[in-house]
Jmol script that loads the backbone (N, CA, C; Angstrom):
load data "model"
ATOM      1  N   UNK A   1     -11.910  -7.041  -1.020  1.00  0.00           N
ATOM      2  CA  UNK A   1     -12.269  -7.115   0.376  1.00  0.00           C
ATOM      3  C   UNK A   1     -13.740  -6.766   0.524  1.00  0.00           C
ATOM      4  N   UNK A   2     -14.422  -7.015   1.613  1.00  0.00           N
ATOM      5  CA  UNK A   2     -15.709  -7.118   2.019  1.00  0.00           C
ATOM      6  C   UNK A   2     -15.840  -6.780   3.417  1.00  0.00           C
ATOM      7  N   UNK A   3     -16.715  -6.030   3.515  1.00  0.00           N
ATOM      8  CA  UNK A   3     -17.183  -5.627   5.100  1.00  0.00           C
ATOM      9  C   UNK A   3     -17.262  -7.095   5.901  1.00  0.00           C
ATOM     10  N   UNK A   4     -16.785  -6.908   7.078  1.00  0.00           N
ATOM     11  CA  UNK A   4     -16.726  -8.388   7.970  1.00  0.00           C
ATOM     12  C   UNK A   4     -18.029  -8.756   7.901  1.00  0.00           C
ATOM     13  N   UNK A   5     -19.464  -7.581   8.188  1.00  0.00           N
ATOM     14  CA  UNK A   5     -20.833  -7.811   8.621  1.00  0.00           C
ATOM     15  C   UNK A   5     -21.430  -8.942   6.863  1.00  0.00           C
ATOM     16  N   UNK A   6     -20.824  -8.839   6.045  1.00  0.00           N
ATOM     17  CA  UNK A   6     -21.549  -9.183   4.823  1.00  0.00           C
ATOM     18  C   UNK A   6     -21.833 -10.941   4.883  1.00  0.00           C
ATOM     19  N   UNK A   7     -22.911 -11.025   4.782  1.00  0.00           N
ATOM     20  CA  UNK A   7     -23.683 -12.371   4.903  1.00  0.00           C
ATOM     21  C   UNK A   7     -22.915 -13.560   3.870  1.00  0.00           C
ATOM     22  N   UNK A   8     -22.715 -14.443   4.467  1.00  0.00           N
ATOM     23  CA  UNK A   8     -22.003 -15.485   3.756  1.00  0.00           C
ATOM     24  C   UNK A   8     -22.395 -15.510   2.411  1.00  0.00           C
ATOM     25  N   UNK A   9     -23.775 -16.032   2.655  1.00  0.00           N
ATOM     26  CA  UNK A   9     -24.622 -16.106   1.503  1.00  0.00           C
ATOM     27  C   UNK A   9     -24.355 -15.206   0.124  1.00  0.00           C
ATOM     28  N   UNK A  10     -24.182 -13.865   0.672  1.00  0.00           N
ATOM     29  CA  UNK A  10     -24.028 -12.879  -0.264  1.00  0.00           C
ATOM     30  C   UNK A  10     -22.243 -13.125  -1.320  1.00  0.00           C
ATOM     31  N   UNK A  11     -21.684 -13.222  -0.004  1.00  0.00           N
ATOM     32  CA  UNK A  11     -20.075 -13.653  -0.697  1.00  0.00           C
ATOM     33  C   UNK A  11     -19.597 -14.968  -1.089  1.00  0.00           C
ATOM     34  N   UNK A  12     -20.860 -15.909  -1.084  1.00  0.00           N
ATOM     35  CA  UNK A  12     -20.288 -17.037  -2.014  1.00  0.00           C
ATOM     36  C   UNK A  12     -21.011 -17.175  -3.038  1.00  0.00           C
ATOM     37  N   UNK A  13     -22.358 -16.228  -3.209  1.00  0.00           N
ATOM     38  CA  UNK A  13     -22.574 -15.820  -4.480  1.00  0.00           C
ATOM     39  C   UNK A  13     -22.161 -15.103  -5.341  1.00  0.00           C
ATOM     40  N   UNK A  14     -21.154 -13.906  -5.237  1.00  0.00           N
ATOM     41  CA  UNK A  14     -20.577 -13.650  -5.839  1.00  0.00           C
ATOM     42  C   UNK A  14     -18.796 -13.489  -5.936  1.00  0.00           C
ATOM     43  N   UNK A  15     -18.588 -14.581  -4.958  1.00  0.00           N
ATOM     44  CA  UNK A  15     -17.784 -15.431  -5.581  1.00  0.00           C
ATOM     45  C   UNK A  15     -17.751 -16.522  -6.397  1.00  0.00           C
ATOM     46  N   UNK A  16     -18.941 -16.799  -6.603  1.00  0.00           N
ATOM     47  CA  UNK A  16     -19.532 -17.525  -7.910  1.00  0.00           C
ATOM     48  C   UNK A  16     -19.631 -17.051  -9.250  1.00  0.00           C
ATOM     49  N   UNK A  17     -20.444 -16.163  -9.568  1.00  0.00           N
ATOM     50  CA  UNK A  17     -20.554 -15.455 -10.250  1.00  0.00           C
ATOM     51  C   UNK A  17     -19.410 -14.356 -11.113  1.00  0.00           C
ATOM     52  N   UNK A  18     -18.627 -14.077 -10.100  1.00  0.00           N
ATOM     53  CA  UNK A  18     -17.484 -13.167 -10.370  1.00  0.00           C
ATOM     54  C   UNK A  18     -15.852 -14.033 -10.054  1.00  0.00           C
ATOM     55  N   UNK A  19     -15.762 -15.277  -9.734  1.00  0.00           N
ATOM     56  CA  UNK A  19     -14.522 -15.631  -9.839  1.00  0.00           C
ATOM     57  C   UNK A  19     -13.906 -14.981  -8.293  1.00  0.00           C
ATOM     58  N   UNK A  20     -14.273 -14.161  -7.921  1.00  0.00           N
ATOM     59  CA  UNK A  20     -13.316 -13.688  -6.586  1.00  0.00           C
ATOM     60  C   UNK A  20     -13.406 -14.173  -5.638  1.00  0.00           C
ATOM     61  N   UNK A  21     -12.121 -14.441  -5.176  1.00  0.00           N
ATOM     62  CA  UNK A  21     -11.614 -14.938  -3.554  1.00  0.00           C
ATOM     63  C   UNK A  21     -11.588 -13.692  -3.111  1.00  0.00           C
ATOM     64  N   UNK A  22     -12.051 -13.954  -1.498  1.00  0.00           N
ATOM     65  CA  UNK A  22     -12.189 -13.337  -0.257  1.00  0.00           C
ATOM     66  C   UNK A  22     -10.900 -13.095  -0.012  1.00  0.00           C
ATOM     67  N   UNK A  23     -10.128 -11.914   0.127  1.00  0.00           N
ATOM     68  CA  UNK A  23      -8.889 -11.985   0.837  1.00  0.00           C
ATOM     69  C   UNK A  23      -8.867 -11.778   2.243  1.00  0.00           C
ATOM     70  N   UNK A  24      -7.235 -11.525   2.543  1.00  0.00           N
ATOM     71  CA  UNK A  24      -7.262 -11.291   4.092  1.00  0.00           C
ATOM     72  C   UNK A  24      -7.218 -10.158   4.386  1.00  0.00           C
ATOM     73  N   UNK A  25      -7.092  -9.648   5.835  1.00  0.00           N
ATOM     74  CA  UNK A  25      -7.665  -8.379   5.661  1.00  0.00           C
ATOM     75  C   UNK A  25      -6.060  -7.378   5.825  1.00  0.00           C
ATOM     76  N   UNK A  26      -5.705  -7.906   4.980  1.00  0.00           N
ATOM     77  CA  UNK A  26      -4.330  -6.729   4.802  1.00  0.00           C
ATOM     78  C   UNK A  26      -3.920  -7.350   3.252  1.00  0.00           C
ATOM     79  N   UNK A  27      -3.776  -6.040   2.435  1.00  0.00           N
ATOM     80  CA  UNK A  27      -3.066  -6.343   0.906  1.00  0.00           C
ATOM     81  C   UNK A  27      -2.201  -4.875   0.734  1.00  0.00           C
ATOM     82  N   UNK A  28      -1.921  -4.577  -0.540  1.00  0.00           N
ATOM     83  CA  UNK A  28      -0.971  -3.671  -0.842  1.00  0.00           C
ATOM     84  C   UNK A  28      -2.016  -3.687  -2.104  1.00  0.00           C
ATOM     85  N   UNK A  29      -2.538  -2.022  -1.856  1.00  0.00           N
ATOM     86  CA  UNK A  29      -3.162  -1.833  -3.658  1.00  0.00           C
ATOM     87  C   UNK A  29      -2.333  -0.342  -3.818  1.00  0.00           C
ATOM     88  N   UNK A  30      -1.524  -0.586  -5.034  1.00  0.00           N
ATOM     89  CA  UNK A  30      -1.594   1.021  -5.526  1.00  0.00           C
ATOM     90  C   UNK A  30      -0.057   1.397  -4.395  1.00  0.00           C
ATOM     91  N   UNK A  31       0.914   0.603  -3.926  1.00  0.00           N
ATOM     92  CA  UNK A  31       1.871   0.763  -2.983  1.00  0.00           C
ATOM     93  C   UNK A  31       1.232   1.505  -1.574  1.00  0.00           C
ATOM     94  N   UNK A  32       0.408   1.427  -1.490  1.00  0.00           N
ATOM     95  CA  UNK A  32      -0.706   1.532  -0.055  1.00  0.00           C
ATOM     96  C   UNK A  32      -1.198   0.748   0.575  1.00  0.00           C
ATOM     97  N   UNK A  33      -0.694   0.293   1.788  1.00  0.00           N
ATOM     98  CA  UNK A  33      -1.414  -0.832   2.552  1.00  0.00           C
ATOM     99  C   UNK A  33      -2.903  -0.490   3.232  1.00  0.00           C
ATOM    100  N   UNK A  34      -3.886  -1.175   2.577  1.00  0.00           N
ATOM    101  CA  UNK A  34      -5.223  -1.308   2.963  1.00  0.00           C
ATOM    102  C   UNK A  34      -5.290  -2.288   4.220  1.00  0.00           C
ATOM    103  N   UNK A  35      -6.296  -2.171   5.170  1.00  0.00           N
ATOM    104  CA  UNK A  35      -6.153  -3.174   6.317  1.00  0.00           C
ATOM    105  C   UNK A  35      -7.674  -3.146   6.422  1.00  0.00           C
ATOM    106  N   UNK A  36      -8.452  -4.351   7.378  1.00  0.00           N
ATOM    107  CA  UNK A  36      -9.421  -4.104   7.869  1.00  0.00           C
ATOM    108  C   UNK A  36      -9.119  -4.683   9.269  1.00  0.00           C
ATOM    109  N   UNK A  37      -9.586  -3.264   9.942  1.00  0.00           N
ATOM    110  CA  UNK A  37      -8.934  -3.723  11.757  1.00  0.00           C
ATOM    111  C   UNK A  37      -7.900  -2.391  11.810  1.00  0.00           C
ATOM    112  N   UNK A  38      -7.679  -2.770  13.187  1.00  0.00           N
ATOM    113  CA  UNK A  38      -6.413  -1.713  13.716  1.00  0.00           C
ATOM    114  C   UNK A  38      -5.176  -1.474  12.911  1.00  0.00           C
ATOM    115  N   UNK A  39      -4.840  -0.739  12.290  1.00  0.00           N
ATOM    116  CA  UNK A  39      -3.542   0.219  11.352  1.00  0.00           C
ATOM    117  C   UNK A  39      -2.566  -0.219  12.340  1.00  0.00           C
ATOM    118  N   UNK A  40      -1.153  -0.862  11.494  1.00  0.00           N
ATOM    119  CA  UNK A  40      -0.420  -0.817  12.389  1.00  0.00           C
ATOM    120  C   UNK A  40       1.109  -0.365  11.429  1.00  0.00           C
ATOM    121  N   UNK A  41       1.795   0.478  12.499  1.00  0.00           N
ATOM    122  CA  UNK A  41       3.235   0.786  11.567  1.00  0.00           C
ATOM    123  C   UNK A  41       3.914   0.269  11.016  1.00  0.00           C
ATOM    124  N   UNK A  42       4.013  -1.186  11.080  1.00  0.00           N
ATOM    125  CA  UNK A  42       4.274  -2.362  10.220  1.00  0.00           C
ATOM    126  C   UNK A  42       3.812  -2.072   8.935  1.00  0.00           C
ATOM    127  N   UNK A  43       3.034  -2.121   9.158  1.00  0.00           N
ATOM    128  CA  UNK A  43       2.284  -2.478   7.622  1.00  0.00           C
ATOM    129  C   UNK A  43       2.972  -1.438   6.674  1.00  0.00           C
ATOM    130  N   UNK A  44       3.339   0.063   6.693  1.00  0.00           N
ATOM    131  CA  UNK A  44       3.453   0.751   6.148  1.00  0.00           C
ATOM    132  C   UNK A  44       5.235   1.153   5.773  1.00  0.00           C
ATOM    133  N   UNK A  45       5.966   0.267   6.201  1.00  0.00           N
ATOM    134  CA  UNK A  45       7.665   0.090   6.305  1.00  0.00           C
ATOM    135  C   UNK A  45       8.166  -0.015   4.897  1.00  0.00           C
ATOM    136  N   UNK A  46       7.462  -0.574   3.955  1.00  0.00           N
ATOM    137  CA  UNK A  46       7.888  -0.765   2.457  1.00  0.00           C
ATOM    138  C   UNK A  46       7.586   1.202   1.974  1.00  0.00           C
ATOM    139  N   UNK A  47       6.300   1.373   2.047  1.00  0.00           N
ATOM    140  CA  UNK A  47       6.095   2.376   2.029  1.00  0.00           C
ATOM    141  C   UNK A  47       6.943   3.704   2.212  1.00  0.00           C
ATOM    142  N   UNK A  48       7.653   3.470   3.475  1.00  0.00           N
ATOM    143  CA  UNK A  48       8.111   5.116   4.029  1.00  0.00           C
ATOM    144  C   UNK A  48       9.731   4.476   3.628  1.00  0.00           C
ATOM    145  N   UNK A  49       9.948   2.911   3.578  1.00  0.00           N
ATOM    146  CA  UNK A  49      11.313   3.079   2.926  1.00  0.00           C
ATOM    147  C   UNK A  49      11.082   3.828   1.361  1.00  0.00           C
ATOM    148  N   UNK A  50      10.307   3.433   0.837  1.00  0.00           N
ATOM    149  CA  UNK A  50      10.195   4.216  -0.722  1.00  0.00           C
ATOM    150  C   UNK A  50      10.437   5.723  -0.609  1.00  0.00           C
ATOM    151  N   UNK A  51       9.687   6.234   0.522  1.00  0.00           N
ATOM    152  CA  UNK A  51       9.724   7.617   0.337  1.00  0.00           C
ATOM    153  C   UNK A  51      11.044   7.813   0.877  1.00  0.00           C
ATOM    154  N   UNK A  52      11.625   7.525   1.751  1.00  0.00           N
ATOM    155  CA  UNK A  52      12.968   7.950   2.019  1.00  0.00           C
ATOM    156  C   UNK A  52      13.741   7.526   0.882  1.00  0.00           C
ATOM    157  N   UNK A  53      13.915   6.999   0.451  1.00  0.00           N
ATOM    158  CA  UNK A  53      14.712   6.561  -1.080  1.00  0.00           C
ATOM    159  C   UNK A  53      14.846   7.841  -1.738  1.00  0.00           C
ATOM    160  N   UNK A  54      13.526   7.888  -2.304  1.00  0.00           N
ATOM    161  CA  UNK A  54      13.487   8.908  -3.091  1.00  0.00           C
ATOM    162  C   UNK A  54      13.778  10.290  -2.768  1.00  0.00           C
ATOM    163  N   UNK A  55      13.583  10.741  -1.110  1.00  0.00           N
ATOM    164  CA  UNK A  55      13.747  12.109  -0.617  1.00  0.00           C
ATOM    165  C   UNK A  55      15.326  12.303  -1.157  1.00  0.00           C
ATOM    166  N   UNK A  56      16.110  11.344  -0.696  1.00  0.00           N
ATOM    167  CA  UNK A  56      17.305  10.917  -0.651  1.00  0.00           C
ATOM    168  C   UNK A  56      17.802  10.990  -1.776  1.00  0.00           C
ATOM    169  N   UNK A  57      17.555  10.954  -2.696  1.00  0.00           N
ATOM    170  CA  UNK A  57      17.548  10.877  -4.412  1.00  0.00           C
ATOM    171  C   UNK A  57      17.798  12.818  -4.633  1.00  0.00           C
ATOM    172  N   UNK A  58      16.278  13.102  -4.284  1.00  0.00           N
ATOM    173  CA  UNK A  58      16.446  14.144  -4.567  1.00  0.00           C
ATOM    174  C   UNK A  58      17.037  15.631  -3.993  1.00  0.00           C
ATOM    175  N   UNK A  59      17.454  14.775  -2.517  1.00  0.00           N
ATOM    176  CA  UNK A  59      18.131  15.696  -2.195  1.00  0.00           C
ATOM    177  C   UNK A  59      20.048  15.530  -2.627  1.00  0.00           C
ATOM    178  N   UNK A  60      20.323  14.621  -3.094  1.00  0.00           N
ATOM    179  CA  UNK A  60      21.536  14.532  -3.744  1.00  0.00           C
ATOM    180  C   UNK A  60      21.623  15.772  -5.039  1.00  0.00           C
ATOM    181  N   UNK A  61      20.273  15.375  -5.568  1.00  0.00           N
ATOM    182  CA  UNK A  61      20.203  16.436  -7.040  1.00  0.00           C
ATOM    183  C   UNK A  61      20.631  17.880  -6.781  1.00  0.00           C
ATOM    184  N   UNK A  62      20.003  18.373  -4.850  1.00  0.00           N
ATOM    185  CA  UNK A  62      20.251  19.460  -5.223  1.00  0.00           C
ATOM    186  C   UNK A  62      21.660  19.964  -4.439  1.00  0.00           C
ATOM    187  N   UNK A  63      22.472  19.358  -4.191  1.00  0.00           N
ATOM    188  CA  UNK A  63      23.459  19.494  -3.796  1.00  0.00           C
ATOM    189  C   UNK A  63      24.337  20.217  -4.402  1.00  0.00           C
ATOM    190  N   UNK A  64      25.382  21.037  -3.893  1.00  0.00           N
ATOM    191  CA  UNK A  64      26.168  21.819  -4.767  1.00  0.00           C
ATOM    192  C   UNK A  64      27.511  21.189  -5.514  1.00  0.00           C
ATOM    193  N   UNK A  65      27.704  21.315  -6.570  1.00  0.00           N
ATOM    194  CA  UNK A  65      29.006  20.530  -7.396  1.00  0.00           C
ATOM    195  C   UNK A  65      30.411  21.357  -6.912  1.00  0.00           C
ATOM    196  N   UNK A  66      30.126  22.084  -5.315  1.00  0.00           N
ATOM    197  CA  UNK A  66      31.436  22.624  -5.674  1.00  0.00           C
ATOM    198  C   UNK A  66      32.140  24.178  -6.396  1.00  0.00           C
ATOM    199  N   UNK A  67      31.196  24.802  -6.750  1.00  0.00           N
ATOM    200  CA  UNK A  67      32.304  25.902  -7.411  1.00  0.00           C
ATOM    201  C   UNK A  67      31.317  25.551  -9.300  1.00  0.00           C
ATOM    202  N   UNK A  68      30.971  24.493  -9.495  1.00  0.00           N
ATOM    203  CA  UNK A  68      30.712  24.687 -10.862  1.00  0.00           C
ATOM    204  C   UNK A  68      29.117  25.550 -10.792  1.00  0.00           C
ATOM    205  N   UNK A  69      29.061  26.314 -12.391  1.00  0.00           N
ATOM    206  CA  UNK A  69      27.961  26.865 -12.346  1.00  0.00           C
ATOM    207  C   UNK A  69      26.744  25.947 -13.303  1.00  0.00           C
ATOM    208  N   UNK A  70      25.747  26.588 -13.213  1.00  0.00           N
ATOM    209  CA  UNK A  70      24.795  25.845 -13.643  1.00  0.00           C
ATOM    210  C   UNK A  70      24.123  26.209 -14.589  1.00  0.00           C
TER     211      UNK A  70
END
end "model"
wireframe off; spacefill off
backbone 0.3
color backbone group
């Protein structure tokens, strides 16, 4: 991604040079949605399902078996 202000000129030279396409201004790097523009709670739904998954995971772990010891 590229600042909106960056001169054409500049980004089709090195999209020349370097092979890179211009993307749009929302991707997923690193399971983090990057945006350029207004954040919106959308974007971040893959995200907070992951974390609930996993809270969920680990709060099973600590659950009690009942009477057995540990």
């Amino acid at each position: 991604m590229m600042h909106s202000k960056t001169s054409s000129n500049l980004v089709n030279s090195i999209s020349h040079m370097t092979g890179y396409q211009p993307k749009s201004s929302f991707m997923i790097y690193l399971g983090a949605p990057i945006c350029d523009g207004q954040v919106r709670v959308l974007y971040f739904d893959d995200l907070l399902t992951k974390i609930r998954h996993k809270l969920a995971g680990w709060k099973a772990n600590f659950l009690s078996q009942g009477g057995s010891s540990l």
